[in-house]
N, C-alpha and C positions, 0 to 999 in steps of 0.2 A: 704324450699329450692326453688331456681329458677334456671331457664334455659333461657340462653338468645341463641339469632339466632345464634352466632358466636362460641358458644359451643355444640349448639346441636349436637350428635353422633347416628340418628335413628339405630335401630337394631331390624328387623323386620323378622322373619324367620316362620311365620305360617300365613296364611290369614286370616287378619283383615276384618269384616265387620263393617260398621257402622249401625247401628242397625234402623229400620225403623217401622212406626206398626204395619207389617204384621208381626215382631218379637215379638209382646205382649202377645202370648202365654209364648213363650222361656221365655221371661223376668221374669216374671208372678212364671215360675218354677224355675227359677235362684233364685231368692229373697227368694221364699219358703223352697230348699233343702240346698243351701249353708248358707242364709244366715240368717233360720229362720224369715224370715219377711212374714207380709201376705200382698197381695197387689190384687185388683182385674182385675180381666181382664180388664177391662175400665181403672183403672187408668193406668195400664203398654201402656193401648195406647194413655191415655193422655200425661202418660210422655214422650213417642214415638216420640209425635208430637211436642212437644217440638224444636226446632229447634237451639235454641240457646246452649241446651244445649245435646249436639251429646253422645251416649253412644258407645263405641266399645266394639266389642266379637271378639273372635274366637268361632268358633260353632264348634264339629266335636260329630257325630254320635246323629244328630238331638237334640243339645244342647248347651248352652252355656257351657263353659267349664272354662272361663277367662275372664275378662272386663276393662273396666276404663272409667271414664268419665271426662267429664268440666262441672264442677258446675256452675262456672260465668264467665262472659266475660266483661272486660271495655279496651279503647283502649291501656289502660298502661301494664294490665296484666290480666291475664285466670289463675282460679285455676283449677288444674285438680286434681282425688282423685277417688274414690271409684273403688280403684286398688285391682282386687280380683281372684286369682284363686283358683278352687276347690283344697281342700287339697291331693286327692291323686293323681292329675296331676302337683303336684308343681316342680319345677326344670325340668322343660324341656323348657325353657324362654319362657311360655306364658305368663306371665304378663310382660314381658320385650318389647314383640310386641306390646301388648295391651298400652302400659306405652306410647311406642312411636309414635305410630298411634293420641293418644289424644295431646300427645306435638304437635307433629308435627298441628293438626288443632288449638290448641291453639296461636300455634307463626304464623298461618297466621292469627290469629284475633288481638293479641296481641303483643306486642312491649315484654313481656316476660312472658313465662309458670310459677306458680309457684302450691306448693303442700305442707303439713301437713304431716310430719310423725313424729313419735316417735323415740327418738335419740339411743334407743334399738333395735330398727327392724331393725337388720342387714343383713337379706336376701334383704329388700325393698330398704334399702339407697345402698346395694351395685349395684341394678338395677338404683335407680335413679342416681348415681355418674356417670355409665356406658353409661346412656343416656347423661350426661352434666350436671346436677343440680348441685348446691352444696350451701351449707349452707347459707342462707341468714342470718334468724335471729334465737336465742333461743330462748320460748317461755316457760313460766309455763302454763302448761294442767290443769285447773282444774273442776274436774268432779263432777258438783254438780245436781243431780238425774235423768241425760240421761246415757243411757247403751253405748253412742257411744265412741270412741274414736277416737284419730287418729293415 
């Protein structure tokens, strides 16, 4: 899907931070409880420092709760993706802030946002349509012996 400037619709109703690495803790526990991954303290402030590629949260009660980020940047286009809220805070639009905060720094890097979802993940495409995306190309997924998807 992409988003270009003249469609973008931000929709931001919880405070977005952009994540910095005095947040390498938080990160560190995010990856661990949501998302089963192990990651260590050091690299969560590696990848902190990272600058090109910005992570947002909302935090609320000393935690990540919701995210997203921009994986790459060239001046044509920023992929954004690892759009994720905890499961029992889902539907109260925090990844919908989160979604919009990363567009939103994508289209000032890039001439257009775009992102990888699954054409079932209908809670996610109905956030990303709401933000402006919309279908660029199909794509066949095919998963040969990474656990990721998109």
């Amino acid at each position: 899907m992409v988003c270009r400037p003249e469609d973008f619709r931000p929709s931001v109703r919880h405070p977005v931070v952009r994540l910095r690495p005095e947040h390498a803790e938080l990160l560190q526990r995010f990856y661990a409880s949501a998302l089963g991954s192990q990651m260590t303290p050091e690299e969560a402030r590696e990848r902190l420092e990272e600058q090109d590629k910005p992570i947002f949260a909302v935090l609320e009660g000393g935690r990540i709760v919701s995210m997203a980020l921009i994986y790459a940047s060239l001046p044509e286009v920023s992929l954004v993706g690892g759009v994720f809220t905890a499961p029992g805070l889902r539907g109260r639009g925090l990844a919908t802030s989160v979604a919009s905060e990363a567009t939103r720094a994508a289209l000032e890097r890039s001439a257009v946002a775009s992102l990888i979802v699954r054409d079932d993940n209908e809670p996610a495409l109905r956030i990303y349509r709401r933000l402006g995306y919309r279908v660029h190309r199909r794509l066949k997924w095919l998963n040969v012996g990474v656990s990721l998807t998109p």
